[in-house]
MARGUZA-505153 format. One record per residue (C-alpha): residue number from 1; x, y, z. Coordinates in nm, 2 decimals. Layout:
BEGIN
   num        u        v        w
   NUM        X        Y        Z
...
//
This chain:
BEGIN
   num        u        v        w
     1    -3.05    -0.67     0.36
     2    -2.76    -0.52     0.57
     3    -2.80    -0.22     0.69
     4    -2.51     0.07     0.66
     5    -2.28     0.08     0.95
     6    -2.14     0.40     0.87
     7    -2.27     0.68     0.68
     8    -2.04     0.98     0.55
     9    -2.25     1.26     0.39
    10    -2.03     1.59     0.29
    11    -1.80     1.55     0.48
    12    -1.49     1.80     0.48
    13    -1.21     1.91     0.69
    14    -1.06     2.21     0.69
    15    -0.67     2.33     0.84
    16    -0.46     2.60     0.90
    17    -0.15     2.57     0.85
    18     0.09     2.58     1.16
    19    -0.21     2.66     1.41
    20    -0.46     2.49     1.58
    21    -0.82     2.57     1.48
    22    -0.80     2.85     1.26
    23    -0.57     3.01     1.44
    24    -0.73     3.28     1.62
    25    -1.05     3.31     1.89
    26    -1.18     3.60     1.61
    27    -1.17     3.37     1.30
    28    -1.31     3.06     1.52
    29    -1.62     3.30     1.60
    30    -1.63     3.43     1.27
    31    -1.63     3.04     1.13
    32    -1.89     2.96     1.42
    33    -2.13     3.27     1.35
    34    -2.13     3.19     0.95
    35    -2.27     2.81     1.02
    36    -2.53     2.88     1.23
    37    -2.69     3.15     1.06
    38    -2.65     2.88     0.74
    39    -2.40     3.07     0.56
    40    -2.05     2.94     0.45
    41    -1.79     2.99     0.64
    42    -1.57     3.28     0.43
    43    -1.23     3.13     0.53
    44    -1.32     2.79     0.33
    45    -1.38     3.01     0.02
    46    -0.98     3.07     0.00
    47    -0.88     2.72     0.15
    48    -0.70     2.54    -0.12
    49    -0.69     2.18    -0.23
    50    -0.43     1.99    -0.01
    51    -0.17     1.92    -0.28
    52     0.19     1.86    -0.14
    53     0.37     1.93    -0.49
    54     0.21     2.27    -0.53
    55     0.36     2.59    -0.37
    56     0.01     2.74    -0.23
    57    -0.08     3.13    -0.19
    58    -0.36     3.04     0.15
    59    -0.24     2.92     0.50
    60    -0.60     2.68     0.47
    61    -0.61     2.38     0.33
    62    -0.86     2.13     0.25
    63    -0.73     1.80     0.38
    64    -1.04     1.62     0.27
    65    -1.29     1.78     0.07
    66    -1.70     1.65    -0.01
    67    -1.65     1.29     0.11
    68    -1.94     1.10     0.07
    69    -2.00     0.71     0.13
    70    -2.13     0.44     0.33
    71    -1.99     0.10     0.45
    72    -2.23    -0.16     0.51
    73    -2.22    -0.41     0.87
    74    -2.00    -0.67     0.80
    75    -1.78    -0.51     0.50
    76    -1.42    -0.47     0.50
    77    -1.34    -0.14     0.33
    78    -0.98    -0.05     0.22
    79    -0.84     0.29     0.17
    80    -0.60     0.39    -0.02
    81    -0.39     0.68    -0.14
    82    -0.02     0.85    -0.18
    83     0.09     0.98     0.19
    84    -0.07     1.33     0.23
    85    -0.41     1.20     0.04
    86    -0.61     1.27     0.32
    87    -0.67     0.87     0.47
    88    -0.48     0.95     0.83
    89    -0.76     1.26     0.87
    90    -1.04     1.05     0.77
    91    -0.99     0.79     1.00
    92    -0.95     1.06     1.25
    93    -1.28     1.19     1.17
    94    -1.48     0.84     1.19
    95    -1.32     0.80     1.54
    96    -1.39     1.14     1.66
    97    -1.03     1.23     1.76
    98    -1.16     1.52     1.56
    99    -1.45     1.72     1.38
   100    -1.52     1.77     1.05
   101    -1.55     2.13     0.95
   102    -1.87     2.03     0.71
   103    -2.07     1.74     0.71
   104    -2.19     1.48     0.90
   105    -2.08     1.12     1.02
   106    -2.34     0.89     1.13
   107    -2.26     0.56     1.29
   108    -2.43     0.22     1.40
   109    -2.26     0.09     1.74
   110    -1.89     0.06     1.92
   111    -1.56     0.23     1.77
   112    -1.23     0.09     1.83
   113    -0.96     0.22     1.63
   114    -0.58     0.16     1.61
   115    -0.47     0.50     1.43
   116    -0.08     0.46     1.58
   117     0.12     0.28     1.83
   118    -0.02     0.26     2.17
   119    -0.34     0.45     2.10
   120    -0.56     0.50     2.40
   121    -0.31     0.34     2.65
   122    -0.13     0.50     2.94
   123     0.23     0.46     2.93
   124     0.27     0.47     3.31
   125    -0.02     0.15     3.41
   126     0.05    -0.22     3.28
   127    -0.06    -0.41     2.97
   128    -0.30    -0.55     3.25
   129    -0.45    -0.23     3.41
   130    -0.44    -0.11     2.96
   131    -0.70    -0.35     2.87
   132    -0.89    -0.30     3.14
   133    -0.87     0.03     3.04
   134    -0.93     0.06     2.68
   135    -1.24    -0.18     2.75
   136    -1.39     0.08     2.96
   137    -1.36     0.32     2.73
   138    -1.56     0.14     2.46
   139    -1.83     0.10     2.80
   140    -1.78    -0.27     2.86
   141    -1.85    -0.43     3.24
   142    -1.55    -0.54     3.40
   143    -1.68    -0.92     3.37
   144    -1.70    -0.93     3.00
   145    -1.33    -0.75     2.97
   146    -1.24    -1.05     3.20
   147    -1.39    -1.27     2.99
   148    -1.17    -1.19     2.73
   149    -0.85    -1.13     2.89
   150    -0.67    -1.43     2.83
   151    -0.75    -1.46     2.49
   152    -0.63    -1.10     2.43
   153    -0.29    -1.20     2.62
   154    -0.23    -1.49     2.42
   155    -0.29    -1.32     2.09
   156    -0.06    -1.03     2.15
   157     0.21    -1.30     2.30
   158     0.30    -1.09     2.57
   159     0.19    -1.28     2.87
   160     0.56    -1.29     3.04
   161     0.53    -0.90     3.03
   162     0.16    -0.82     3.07
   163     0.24    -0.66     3.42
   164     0.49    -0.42     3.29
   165     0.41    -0.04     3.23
   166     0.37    -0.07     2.83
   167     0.64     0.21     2.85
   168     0.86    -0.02     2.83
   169     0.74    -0.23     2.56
   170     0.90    -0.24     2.21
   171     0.73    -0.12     1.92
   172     0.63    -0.44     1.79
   173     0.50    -0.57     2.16
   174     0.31    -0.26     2.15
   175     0.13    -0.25     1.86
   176     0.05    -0.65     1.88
   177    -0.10    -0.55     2.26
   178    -0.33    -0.24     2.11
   179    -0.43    -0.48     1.82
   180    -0.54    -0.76     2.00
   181    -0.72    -0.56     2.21
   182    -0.95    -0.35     1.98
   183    -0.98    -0.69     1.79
   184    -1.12    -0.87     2.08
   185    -1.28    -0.65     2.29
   186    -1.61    -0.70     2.01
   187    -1.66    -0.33     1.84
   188    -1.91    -0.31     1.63
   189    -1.67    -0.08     1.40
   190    -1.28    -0.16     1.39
   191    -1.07     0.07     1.26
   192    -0.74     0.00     1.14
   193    -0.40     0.22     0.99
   194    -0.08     0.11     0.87
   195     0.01     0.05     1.20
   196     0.03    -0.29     1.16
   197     0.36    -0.27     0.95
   198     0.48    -0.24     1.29
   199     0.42    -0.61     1.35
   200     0.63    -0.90     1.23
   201     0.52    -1.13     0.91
   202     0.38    -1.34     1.19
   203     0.21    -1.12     1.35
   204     0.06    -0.95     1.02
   205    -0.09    -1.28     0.91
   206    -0.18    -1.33     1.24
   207    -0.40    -0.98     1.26
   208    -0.52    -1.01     0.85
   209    -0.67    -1.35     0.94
   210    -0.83    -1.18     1.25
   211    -0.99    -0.90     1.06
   212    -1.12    -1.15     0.84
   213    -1.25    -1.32     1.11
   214    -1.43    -1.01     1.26
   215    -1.60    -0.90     0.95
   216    -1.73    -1.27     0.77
   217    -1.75    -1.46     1.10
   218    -1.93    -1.21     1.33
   219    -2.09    -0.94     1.08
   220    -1.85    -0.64     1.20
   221    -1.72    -0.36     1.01
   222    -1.34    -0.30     0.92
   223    -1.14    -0.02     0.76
   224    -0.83    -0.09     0.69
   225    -0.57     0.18     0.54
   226    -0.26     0.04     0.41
   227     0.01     0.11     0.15
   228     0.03    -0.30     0.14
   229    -0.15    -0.41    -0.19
   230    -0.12    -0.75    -0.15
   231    -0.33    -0.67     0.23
   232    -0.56    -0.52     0.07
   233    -0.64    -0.76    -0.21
   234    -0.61    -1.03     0.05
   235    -0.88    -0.81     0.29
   236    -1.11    -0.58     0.09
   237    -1.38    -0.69    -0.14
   238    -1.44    -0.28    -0.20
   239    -1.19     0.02    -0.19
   240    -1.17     0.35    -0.15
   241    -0.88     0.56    -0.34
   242    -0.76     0.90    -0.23
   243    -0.61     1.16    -0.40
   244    -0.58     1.56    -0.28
   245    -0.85     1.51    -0.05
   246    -1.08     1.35    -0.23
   247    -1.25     0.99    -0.35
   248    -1.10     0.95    -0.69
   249    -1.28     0.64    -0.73
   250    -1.44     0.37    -0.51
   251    -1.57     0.01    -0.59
   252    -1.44    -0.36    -0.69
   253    -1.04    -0.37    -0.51
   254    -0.90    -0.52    -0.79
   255    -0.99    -0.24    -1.03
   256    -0.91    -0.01    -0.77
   257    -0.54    -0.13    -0.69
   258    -0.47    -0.16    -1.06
   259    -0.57     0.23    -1.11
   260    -0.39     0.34    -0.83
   261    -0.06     0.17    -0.95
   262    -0.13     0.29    -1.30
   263    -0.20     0.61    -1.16
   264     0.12     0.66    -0.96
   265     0.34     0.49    -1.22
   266     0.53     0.71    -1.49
   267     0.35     0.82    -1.78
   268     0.60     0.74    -2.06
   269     0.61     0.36    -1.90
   270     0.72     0.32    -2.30
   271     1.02     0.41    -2.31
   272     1.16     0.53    -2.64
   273     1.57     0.43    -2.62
   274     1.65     0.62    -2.93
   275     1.87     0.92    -2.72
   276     2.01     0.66    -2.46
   277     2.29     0.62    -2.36
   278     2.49     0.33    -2.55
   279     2.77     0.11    -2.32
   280     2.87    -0.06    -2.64
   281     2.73    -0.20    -2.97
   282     2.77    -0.11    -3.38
   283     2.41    -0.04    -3.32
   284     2.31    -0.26    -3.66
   285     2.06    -0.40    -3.40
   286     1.95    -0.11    -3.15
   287     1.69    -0.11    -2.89
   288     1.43     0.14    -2.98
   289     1.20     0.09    -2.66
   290     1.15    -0.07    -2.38
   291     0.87    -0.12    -2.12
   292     0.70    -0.33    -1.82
   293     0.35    -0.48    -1.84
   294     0.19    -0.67    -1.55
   295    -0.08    -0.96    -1.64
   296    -0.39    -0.76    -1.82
   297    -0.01    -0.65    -2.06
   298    -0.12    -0.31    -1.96
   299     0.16    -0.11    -1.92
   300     0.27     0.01    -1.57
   301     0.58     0.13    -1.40
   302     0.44    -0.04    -1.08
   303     0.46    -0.37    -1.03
   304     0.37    -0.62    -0.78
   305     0.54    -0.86    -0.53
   306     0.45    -1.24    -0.66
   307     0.22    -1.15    -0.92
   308     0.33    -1.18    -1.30
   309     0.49    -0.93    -1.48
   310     0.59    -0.87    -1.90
   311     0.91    -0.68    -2.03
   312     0.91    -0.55    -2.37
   313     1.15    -0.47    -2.63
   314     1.13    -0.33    -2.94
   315     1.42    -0.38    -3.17
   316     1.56    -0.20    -3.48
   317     1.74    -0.35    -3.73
   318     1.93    -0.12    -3.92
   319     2.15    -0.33    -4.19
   320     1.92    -0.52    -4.39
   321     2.09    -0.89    -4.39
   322     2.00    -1.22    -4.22
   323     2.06    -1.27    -3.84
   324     2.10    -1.59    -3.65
   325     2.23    -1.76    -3.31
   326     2.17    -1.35    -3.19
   327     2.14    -1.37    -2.80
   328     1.94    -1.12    -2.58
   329     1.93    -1.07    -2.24
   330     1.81    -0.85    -1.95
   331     1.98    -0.72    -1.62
   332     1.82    -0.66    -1.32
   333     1.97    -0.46    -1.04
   334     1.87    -0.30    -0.68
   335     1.90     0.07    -0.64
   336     2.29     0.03    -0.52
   337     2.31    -0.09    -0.87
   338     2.38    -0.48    -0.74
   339     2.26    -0.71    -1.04
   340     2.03    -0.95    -0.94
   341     1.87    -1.16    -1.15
   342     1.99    -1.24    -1.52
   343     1.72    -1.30    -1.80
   344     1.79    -1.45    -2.12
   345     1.65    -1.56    -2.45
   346     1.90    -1.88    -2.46
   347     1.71    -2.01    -2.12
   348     1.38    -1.81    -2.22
   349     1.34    -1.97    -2.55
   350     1.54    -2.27    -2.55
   351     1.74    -2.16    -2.85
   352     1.92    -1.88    -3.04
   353     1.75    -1.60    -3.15
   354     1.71    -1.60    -3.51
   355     1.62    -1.29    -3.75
   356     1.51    -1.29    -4.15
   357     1.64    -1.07    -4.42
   358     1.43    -0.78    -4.52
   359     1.29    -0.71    -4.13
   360     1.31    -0.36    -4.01
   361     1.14    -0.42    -3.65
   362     1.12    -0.65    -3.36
   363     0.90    -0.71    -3.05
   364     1.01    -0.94    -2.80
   365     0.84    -1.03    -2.46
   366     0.97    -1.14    -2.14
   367     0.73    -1.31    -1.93
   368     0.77    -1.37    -1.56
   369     0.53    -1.61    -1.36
   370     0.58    -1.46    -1.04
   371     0.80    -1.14    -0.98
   372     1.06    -1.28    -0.69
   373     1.12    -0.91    -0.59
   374     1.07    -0.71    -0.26
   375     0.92    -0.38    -0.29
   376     1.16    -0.11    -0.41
   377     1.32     0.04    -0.70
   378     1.49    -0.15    -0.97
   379     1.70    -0.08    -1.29
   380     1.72    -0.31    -1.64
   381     2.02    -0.32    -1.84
   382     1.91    -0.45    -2.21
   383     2.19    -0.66    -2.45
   384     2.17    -0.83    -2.78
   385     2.49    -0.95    -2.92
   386     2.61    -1.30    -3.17
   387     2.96    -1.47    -3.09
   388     3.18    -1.21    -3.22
   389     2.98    -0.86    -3.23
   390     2.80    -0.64    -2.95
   391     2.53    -0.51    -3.15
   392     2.40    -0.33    -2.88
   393     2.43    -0.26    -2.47
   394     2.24    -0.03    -2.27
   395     2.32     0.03    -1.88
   396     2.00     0.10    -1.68
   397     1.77     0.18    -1.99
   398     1.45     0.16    -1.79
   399     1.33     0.21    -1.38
   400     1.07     0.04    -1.25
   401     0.89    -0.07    -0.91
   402     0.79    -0.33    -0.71
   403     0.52    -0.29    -0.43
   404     0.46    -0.55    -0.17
   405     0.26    -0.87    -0.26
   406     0.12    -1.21    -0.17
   407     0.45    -1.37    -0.29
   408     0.45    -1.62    -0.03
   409     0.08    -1.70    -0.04
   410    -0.02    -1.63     0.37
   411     0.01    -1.26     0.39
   412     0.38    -1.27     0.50
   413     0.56    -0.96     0.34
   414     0.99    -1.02     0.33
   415     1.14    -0.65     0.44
   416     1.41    -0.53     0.14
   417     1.66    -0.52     0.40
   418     1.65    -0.84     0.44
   419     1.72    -1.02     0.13
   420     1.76    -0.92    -0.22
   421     1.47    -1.15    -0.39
   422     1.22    -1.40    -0.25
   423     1.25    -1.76    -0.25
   424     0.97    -1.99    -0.17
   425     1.02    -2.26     0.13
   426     0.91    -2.52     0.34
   427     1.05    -2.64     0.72
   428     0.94    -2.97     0.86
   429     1.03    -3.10     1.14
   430     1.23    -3.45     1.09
   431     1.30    -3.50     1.46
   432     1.37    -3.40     1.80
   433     1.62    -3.54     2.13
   434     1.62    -3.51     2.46
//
C-alpha cells in the first residue's frame, strides 16, 4: 500500500492587503501571542474570503482557507481553478517559500519546484555553475549532479549556451533549463505551475511525457497546476478544483474538468432568441433558442479543443403550412468577427430540410466530431431560408468558448495567434542531397 507523500491538514493562509506580514511588529506579536497560548488569532476573525468580484470591507484576506488532503508517492495530482483561486499560494506553501498562517504540512523526502521562470537560479553564474547549484540546494554530492549533467543539457537543448550567465537566456531557454533540472535531479516531490506554457509545443510534450515518466516509472510525486485541460486530462488520474480559497471538489479528473467548465460557463447556456436581434427574415420560421452541448449533450458554454461538441436549435414555426427544400446553416466567427467555419444542413444531412403541416416546434442538432478550434472566444450566426424567402437570420445569436485540448493527439497545443482553426498533419521525409 503506498504510503502519502504529502499530507495537508487545516491548512490556511492568511494576507494583508498591500503589507507584508500583517502589517505591523504590534499585530505580528498580537497574532504570535494568540497561537501560543492556543487561542485564535483575532485578526482572522475579520479576514474575508478572497473573492476578486467582491468589493470587501477588511484589508485581510483568506487566500486559502481549511485545506485538507493527501497525495500519495507516485500520484500525479492536478490543480485547478479561475486565477486568484488560491493554487499559486498553495504551491507556495508545499515548497516553503512561505508559511501557512494555520495548519500543518507534512512531507515524505526532496522538493523541487518550478513556481516561475528561473526559480532558484542566479542570473549572474551560468546554466553550468545553475545546476550545480540548484542540485546543492536539494543536498545532492557533486558526483551524482555530474552524473546527471549531460542528460539535463540535452533535455533543456541548450548545450551551445550552457556557459552563458542564464541572464541572458530567453524565456523559453529558461524555463526548459529550470525544468529539466528539477526533473532530473530525482526529487522525491516535483512541483510544477503553468510555467510550462512558456515552453514550445515541443518542448511541452517533451516535459508532459517526463512527468509521466517521473511519477509511473520511478514512484515520485507530481503537482501540476495548469489552466491547460487537455494537460491535465493527459497527466492527472485525480484533481483538485479551487474556488475562493477553497477545495470545491476533489477526485476522478474527468469529473473534475467537466465541473469546472460547467462551473465557469454561463448559466443561461440555453439561450432563448425570442428578443434578439433579427438581420432579416418574415420570421414564419424563427429561432426560439439556441445552445452548445459537449459529448455527455450536457450543456456548457465551455468547450474543448479536439473533443466533440453539439449545437442546438430550436425552431418555431409560426404559419401553419407545409415546408420543404428549407436550408439551415450556422456561422462561426473569431472575436474580430472573421467567419470561420460554415455549417450546413445541405452537407450535414445530405438533403433539404423538409417540414410537415400542422408542426409548431423544431429541434435540430449539430454534431461536430472534433472541435478544430483554438482556445478563445467565438460567435454563431444562425439562418434558415428556401430559394426565394429568408425566413429568418440572426448575427451573433450565441457566445461561446473554446479551451485548449488534445486536438493533435501528443500534447501539442496550436497558440490562437497563430492560425484561425487546427488542421491535422503529417511530414515525412521523401529524401535528402548532398
Amino acid at each position: 500500500m503506498a504510503k502519502p507523500a504529502i499530507i495537508l491538514e487545516n491548512i490556511s493562509k492568511r494576507y494583508r492587503l498591500g503589507m507584508v506580514g500583517s502589517g505591523t511588529l504590534r499585530e505580528d506579536v498580537m497574532g504570535w501571542y494568540y497561537k501560543v497560548r492556543g487561542k485564535e488569532d483575532p485578526y482572522s476573525l475579520i479576514a474575508e474570503t478572497n473573492n476578486r468580484a467582491q468589493k470587501g470591507s477588511s484589508n485581510y484576506v483568506w487566500a486559502l482557507e481549511d485545506i485538507n488532503f493527501s497525495v500519495e508517492e507516485g500520484e500525479v495530482l492536478g490543480v485547478i481553478g479561475k486565477n486568484g483561486a488560491g493554487k499559486s499560494t498553495l504551491l507556495k506553501l508545499l515548497s516553503r517559500v512561505t508559511a501557512p498562517t494555520t495548519g500543518s504540512i507534512k512531507a515524505r523526502g526532496r522538493i523541487a519546484s518550478l513556481l516561475e521562470v528561473g526559480t532558484g537560479f542566479h542570473p549572474e553564474l551560468s546554466g553550468r555553475d545553475n545546476i550545480f547549484l540548484n542540485g546543492a540546494i536539494m543536498g545532492m554530492r557533486r558526483a551524482e549532479i555530474k552524473s546527471k549533467f549531460d542528460e539535463i543539457v540535452d533535455f533543456a537543448g541548450v548545450e551551445r549556451y550552457i556557459d552563458t550567465p542564464v541572464k541572458r537566456y530567453s524565456s523559453g531557454m529558461y524555463v526548459r533549463l529550470a525544468f529539466a533540472v528539477a526533473a532530473h535531479l530525482e526529487p522525491e516531490i516535483l512541483i510544477v505551475d503553468e510555467v510550462l506554457a512558456v515552453g514550445d509545443a515541443q518542448f511541452q510534450k517533451k516535459a508532459i511525457g517526463k512527468m509521466k515518466d517521473v511519477s509511473q516509472g520511478q514512484g515520485r510525486t507530481v503537482l501540476f497546476v495548469s489552466h491547460n485541460m487537455a494537460s491535465i486530462r493527459n497527466l492527472c488520474r485525480q484533481t483538485i478544483l479551487l474556488s475562493n480559497g477553497t477545495i470545491q471538489s476533489m477526485g476522478n479528473t474527468s469529473e473534475i474538468v467537466s465541473d469546472y467548465l460547467a462551473y465557469h460557463s454561463d448559466n443561461h447556456t440555453h439561450q432563448s432568441l425570442k428578443e434578439a436581434k433579427r438581420f432579416e427574415g418574415n420570421l414564419n420560421i424563427e429561432f426560439s433558442t439556441i445552445a452548445t452541448l459537449n459529448n455527455e449533450l450536457l450543456e456548457n458554454q465551455t468547450m474543448v479543443s479536439g473533443e466533440p461538441m453539439n449545437i442546438r436549435l430550436g425552431l418555431a414555426i409560426n404559419a401553419k403550412r407545409k415546408y420543404s427544400k428549407l436550408h439551415c446553416s450556422v456561422s462561426v466567427a473569431n472575436e474580430q468577427f472573421v467567419t470561420i467555419m460554415h455549417l450546413s444542413t445541405d452537407e450535414g444531412m445530405g438533403e433539404s430540410l423538409n417540414i410537415d403541416d400542422g408542426v409548431r416546434h423544431l429541434t435540430l442538432n449539430c454534431f461536430i466530431e472534433q472541435l478544430a478550434l483554438p482556445r478563445g472566444k467565438y460567435y454563431l450566426s444562425v439562418f434558415i431560408w428556401d430559394k426565394s424567402v429568408v425566413f429568418d437570420h440572426i448575427l451573433h445569436a450565441k457566445s461561446f468558448f473554446v479551451s485548449d485540448g488534445n486536438f493533435f493527439g501528443n500534447g501539442a497545443i496550436k497558440e490562437p495567434r497563430h492560425t484561425m482553426f487546427l488542421v491535422k498533419n503529417q511530414w515525412t521525409q521523401i529524401d535528402q542531397h548532398g
